[in-house]
C-alpha positions in Angstrom: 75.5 141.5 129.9 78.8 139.7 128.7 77.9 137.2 126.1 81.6 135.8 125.3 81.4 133.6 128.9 80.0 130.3 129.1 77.1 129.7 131.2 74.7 126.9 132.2 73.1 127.0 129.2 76.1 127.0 127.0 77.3 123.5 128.5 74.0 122.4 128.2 74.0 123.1 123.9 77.6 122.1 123.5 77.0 118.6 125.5 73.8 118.0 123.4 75.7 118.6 120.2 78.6 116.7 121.0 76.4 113.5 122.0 74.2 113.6 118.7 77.2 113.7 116.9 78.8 111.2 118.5 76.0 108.4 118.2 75.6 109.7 114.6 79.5 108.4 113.6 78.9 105.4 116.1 75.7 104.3 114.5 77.4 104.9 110.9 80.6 103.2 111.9 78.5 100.1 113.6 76.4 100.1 110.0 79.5 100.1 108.0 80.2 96.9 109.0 76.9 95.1 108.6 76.8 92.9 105.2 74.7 94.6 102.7 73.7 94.0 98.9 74.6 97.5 97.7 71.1 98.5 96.0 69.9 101.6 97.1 66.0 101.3 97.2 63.5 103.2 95.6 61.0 103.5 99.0 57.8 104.4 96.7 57.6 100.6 95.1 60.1 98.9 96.8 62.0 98.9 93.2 66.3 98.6 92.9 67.6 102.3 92.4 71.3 102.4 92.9 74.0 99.3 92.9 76.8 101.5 95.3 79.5 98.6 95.2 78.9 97.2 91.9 78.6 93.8 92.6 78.3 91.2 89.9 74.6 90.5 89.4 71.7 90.1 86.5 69.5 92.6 88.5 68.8 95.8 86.8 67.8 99.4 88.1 64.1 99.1 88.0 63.4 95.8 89.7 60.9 96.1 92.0 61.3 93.0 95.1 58.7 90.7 95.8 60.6 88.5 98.1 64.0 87.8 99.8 64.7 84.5 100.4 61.2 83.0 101.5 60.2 86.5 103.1 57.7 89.0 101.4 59.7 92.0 101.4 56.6 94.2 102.5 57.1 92.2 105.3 60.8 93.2 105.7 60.5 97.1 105.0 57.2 97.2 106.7 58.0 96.3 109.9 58.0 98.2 113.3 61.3 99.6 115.0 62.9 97.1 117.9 61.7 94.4 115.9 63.6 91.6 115.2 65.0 91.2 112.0 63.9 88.8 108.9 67.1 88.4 107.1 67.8 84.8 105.5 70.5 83.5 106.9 72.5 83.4 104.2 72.6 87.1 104.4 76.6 87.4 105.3 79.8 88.6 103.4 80.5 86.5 100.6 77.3 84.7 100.7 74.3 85.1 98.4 70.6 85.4 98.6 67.5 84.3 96.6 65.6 87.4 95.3 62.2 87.2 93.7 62.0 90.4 91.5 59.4 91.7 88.9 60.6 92.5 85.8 57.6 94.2 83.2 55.7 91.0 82.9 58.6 88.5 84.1 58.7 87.6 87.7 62.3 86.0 87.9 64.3 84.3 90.9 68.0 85.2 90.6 70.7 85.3 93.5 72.3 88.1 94.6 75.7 88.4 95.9 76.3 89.4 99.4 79.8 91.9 100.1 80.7 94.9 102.8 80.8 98.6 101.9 83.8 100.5 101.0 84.8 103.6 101.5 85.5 104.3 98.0 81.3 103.4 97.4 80.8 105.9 100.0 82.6 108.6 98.6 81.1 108.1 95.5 77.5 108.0 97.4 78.4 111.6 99.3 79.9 113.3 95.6 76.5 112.7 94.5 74.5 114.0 96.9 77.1 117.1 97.5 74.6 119.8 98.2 73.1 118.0 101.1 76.5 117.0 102.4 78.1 120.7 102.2 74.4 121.9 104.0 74.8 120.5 106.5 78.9 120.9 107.0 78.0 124.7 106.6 74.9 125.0 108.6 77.1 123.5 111.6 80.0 125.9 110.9 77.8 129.1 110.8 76.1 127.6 114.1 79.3 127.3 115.7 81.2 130.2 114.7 77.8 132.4 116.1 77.7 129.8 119.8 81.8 130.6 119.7 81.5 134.3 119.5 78.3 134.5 121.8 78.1 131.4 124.0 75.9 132.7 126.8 73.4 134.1 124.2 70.3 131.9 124.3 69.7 132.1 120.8 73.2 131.5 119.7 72.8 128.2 121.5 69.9 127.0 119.8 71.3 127.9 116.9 74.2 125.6 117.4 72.3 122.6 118.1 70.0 123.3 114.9 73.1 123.2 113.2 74.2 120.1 114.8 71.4 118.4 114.0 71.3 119.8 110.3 74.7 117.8 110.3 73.7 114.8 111.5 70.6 114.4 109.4 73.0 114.8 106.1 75.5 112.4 107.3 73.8 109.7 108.9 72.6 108.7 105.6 76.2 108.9 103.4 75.6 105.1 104.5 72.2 104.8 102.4 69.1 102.9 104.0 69.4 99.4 102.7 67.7 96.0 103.0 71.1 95.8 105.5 69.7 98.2 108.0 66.3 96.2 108.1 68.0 93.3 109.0 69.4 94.7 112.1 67.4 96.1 115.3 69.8 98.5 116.4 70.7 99.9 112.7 66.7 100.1 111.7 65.9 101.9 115.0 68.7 104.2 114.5 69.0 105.2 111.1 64.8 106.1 111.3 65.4 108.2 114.0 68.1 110.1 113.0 67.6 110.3 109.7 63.5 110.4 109.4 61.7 111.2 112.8 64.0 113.6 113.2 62.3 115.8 111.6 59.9 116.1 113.9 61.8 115.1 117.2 64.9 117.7 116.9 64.6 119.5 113.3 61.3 121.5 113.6 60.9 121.7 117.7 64.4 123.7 117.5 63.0 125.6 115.0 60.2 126.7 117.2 62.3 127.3 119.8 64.8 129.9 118.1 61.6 131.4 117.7 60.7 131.4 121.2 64.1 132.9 122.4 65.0 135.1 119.9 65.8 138.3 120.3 64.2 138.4 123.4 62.6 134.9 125.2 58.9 135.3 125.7 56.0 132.9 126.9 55.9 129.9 127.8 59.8 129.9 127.3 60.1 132.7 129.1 58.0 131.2 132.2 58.5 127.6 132.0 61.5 127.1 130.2 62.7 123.6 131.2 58.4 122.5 130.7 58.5 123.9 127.1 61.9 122.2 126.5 60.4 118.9 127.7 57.0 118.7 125.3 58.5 120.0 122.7 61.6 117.4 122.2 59.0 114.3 123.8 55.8 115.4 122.4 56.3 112.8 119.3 57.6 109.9 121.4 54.3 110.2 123.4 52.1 110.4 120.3 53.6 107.3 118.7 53.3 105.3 122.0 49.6 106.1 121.8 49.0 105.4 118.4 50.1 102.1 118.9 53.9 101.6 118.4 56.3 102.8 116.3 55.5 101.6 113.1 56.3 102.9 109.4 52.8 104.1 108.7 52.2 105.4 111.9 55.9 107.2 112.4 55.5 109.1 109.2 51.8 110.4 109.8 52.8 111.5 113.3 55.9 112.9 112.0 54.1 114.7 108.8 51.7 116.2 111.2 54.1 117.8 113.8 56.1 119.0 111.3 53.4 121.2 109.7 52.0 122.1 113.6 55.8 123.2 114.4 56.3 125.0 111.1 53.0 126.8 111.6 53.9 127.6 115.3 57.2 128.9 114.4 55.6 131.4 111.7 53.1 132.5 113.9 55.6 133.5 116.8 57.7 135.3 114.2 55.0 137.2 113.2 54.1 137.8 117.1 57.0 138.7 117.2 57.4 141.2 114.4 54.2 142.7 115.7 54.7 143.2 119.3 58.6 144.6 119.3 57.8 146.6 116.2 58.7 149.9 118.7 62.3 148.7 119.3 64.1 149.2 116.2 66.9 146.5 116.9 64.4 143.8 117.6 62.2 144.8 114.7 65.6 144.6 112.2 66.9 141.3 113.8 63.0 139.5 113.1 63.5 140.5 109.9 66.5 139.1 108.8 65.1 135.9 110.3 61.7 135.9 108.5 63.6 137.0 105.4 65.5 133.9 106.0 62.2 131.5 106.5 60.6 133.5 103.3 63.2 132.4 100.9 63.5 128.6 102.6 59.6 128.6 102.5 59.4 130.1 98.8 61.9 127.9 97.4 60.4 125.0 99.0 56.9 126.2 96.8 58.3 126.6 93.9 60.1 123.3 94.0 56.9 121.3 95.0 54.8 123.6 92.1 57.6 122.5 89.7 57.6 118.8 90.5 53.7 118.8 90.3 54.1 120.1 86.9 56.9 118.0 85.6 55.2 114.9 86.7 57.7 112.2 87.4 61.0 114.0 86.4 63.7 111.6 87.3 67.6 111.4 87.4 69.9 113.9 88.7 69.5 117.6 89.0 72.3 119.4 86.8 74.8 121.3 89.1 73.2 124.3 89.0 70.0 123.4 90.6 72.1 121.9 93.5 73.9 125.0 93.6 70.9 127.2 94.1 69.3 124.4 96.8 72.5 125.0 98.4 72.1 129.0 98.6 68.4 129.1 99.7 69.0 126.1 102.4 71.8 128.4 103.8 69.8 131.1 103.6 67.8 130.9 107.3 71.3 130.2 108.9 72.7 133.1 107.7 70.4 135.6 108.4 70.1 134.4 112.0 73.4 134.5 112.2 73.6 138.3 110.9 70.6 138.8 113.6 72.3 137.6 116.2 75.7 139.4 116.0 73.6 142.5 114.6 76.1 142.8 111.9 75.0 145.4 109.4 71.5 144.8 110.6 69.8 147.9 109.5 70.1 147.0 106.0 68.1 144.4 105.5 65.2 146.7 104.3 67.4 147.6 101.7 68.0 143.6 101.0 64.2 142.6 101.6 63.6 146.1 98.7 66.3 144.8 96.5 64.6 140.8 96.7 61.2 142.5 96.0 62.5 144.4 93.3 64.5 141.8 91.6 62.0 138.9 92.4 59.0 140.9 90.4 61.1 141.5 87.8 62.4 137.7 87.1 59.6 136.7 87.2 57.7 139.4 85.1 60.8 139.0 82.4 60.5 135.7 82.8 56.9 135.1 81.5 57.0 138.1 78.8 59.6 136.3 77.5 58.4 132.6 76.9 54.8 134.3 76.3 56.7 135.9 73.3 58.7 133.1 72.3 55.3 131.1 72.5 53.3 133.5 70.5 56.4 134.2 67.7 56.8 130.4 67.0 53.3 129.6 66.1 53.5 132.6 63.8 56.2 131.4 62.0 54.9 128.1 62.0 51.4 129.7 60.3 53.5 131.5 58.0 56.6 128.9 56.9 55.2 125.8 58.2 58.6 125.2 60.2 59.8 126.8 63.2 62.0 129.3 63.7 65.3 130.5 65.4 64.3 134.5 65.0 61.6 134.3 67.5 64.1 133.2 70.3 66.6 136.3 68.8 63.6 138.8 69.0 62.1 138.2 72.4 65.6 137.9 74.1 66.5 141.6 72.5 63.3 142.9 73.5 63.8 141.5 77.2 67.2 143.4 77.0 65.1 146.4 76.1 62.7 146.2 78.5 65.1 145.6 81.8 65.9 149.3 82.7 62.3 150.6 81.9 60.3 147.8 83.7 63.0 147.6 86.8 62.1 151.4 87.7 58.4 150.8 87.1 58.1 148.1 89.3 60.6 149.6 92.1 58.5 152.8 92.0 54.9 150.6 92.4 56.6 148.7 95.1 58.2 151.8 97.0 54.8 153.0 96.5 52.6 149.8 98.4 55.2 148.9 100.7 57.8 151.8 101.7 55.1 154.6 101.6 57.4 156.8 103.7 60.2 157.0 101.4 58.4 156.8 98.5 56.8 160.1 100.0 60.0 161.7 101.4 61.4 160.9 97.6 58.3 162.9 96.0 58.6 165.8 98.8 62.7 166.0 98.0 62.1 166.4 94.3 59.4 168.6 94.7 61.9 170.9 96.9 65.0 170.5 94.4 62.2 171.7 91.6 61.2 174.9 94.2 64.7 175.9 95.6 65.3 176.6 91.9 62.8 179.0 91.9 63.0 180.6 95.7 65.5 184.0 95.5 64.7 185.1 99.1 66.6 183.7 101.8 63.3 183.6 104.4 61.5 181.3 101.7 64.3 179.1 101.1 64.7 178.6 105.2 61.1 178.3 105.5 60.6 175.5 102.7 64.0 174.1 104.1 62.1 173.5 107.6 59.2 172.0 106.1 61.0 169.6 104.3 63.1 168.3 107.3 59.9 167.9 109.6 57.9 166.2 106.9 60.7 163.8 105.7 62.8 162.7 108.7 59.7 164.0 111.7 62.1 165.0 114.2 60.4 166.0 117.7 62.2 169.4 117.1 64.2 171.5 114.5 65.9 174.6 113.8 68.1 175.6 111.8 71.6 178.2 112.5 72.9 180.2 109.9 76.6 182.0 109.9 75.9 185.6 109.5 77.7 187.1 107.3 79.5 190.4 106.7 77.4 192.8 104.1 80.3 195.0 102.9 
C-alpha cells in the first residue's frame, strides 16, 4: 500500500492539529491582554513564587494570600470552571488591589499594583522553562516530519497529533496561570483544559491509541474504530459531569485516575503486542523500539520521583544539565516511534536495548562502589586524623578507572547469559570451534565440525556445504 497519499484519515489528524493549535495561540493571545499582577503562584499554599514584570511592590517571594480585596482567595482559586469571576473591581491596568498576605507571624494588608504582560516578561518566563518549551517544539517536528513522509499510515497520524498536543501543553502556559486567569470565565476554562485536563482528555488517550494502531490496528480499534475514538477522547468529560461538575478537586482526581488507567492500558497492549506478533520479525523490532522508548520515559520518571522523595523539599532551579537530560529522555518515546514507523535501521535495537543494559548495570554498579568507598575511606581518615580527607575521593575515583574494563565484560557476559541465551551460546560454540579447527588436520573432520557449527548457531532448515576441487599434482 502507498503511504505517501493522503487519505481520510490524514485530513482528519492534520484538521485536529491545526484547530488545537489554533485555539491554543487564540486563548494565549486573548490572555495576553487580560490585566494581571505578575506573581506566579505557588499552587501547594497559595504562596507568591515569581514577580514576571517586576512591578513596584513590598510583597516578597514567599507570601502566602489570605485575601484579595474582600475575597478569600481559597475562594478565588477554588472555584469551579464557567464560573463567574471574583475579581475586585479595581482589578484593571494601572489600578491597584488590597492584598491580605501572611508573612511568618505578620498578617499585613499592602496594595498591589495592577499592569499588562510584556513580551519581554514572557521571553524571560519561556528561557527559564527551556526544556519544556524545546519538548514540545521537537516532539511536534519529529511528529510531523514522520505524518509528512507517511501520511496515510495510521500510526504516523496519531503520532502527529500527540505531537500537536505535546506542543500545546508546553506553550499554553509561556503565559503562566495567574490570579488574572481566575478572574476571567473564558481564560480559567481554557487554560485548565489545555494545560491540566489535558492530560487525561488528549495526552494519555492518544497514547493508548498509538498503541492500539501500531504496527498493525487490533481490537476494538480494529472493529469499532470511530466507538473507541469516541470513549476514549469523552470518557473524562462524562466522568466529571457525574461527579458533580467540574471542580478543582474533582478535575484533578478524575484526571489522576485516567491517567494511571490509560498508562496502564497502554503498557498492557504493548506487551500484547510484543507477545502475540513475536513470529513476525518486523513487528516484533518495531514494538521494541517503542517499548524501549516508554522504558526510558517510565524509568526516568522513577528515578526522578525516588529522588525528590529523598531530597525532601529541594527547591530553585535545576542546573542545565538536568534539563538537558529531561530533554533527552522526554524525546526519547518520539523517537523511537518515529524509527519504528519508517523502519529505519530497525533491526538494531537489540543491539541498543544490549548496549542500555550493559551500560545502565554498569552506572549504576560504578556508581554505588564508588560513594560506598568514598563513604567508607572518609570515616577512616576521620578515625585516624580527626579531619577529613581529599585522598579518599583520589583513591576510589582511580579504582573506578580500574575497575571499568573488568566489570563492563563481567556484567555484559552475565547479561548475554540471562537475556540473549542464543548468542551467548552461539559465542561459546564459535570459540569452542576456533579452539578445535586448530587441532582438526583432516579435511572430513574440519567439514563435519564446520556443519555442526552452522546448524547449531544460525538453525537453518537445511545446509550443505560445496568445496572447489582441486588439482593433486
Amino acid at each position: 500500500m502507498n503511504e505517501s497519499r493522503f487519505n481520510r484519515g490524514s485530513w482528519i489528524a492534520l484538521g485536529a492539529s491545526m484547530f488545537l493549535i489554533v485555539t491554543m495561540l487564540f486563548v494565549n493571545l486573548y490572555r495576553y491582554t487580560l490585566p494581571t499582577d505578575g506573581w506566579v503562584l505557588d499552587e501547594s499554599n497559595l504562596g507568591l513564587a515569581t514577580n514576571l514584570l517586576g512591578l513596584p511592590s513590598a510583597f516578597q517571594a514567599g507570601d502566602l494570600l489570605i485575601s484579595i480585596g474582600d475575597v478569600p482567595a481559597e475562594e478565588i482559586t477554588g472555584r469551579p470552571l464557567m464560573a463567574k469571576g471574583t475579581l475586585p473591581d479595581t482589578w484593571h491596568a494601572g489600578g491597584n488591589v488590597k492584598y491580605t498576605i501572611q508573612r511568618g507571624d505578620q498578617t499585613l494588608t499592602m496594595p498591589m499594583p495592577i499592569g499588562n504582560w510584556s513580551l519581554i516578561a514572557l521571553w524571560n518566563r519561556m528561557l527559564a522553562d527551556w526544556s519544556n518549551s524545546l519538548i514540545g517544539l521537537l516532539y511536534f517536528l519529529i511528529g510531523a516530519f514522520v505524518f509528512v513522509r507517511r501520511p496515510s499510515n495510521l500510526a504516523a497520524q496519531v503520532l502527529f497529533f500527540l505531537g500537536t498536543v505535546r506542543l500545546v501543553m508546553a506553550l499554553i502556559l509561556v503565559i503562566p496561570f495567574t490570579l488574572a486567569d481566575f478572574g476571567d470565565t473564558f481564560a480559567l476554562t481554557a487554560v485548565a483544559l489545555l494545560g491540566y485536563y489535558i492530560w487525561g482528555i488528549l495526552l494519555f488517550p492518544t497514547l493508548l491509541l498509538l498503541s492500539l494502531v501500531f504496527p498493525r490496528p487490533k481490537w476494538p480499534f480494529r472493529t469499532h474504530p470511530l466507538l473507541t475514538l469516541v470513549f476514549l477522547y469523552l470518557i473524562e468529560a462524562v466522568i466529571l459531569l457525574f461527579v458533580g461538575g467540574i471542580s478543582a478537586e474533582a478535575g484533578a482526581s478524575v484526571g489522576f485516575g485516567l491517567v494511571a488507567v490509560f498508562g496502564l492500558l497502554t503498557v498492557i497492549s504493548i506487551i500484547h503486542t510484543l507477545i502475540t506478533e513475536r513470529g513476525d520479525a518486523v513487528a516484533r523490532a518495531q514494538i521494541m523500539w517503542v517499548g524501549l522508548g516508554v522504558a526510558l520515559v517510565a524509568g526516568f520518571q522513577f528515578l526522578e520521583n525516588v529522588a525528590g522523595f529523598f531530597m525532601g523539599g529541594a527547591t530553585g532551579a535545576p542546573p542545565w544539565w538536568v534539563n538537558l537530560i529531561y530533554l533527552f529522555v522526554n524525546l526519547a518515546l518520539p523517537i523511537t516511534v518515529a524509527i519504528a514507523i519508517l523502519r529505519y535501521r530497525l533491526f538494531d535495537i537489540d543491539v541498543i536495548i544490549r548496549r542500555t543494559l550493559v551500560y545502565g548495570a554498569l552506572t549504576v554498579t560504578l556508581a554505588a562502589v564508588y560513594f560506598g568507598l568514598v563513604t567508607l575511606l572518609q570515616a577512616l581518615f576521620t578515625a585516624i586524623s580527626n579531619q577529613n580527607s581529599t585522598i579518599s575521593i583520589v583513591i576510589s575515583t582511580l579504582l573506578i578507572a580500574a575497575l571499568f574494563t573488568p566489570l563492563r565484560r563481567r556484567i555484559q557476559r552475565d547479561i548475554d547469559r540471562r537475556f540473549y541465551r542464543k548468542k551467548y551460546d552461539a559465542q561459546k560454540t564459535l570459540e569452542a570451534f576456533s579452539a578445535q579447527i586448530r587441532e582438526d588436520v583432516q579435511l572430513d573432520q574440519l567439514t563435519t565440525h564446520l556443519l555442526a557449527v552452522v546448524e547449531e548457531t544460525i538453525q537453518p532448515e537445511s545446509v550443505s556445504l560445496w568445496l572447489k576441487p582441486t588439482d593433486h599434482r
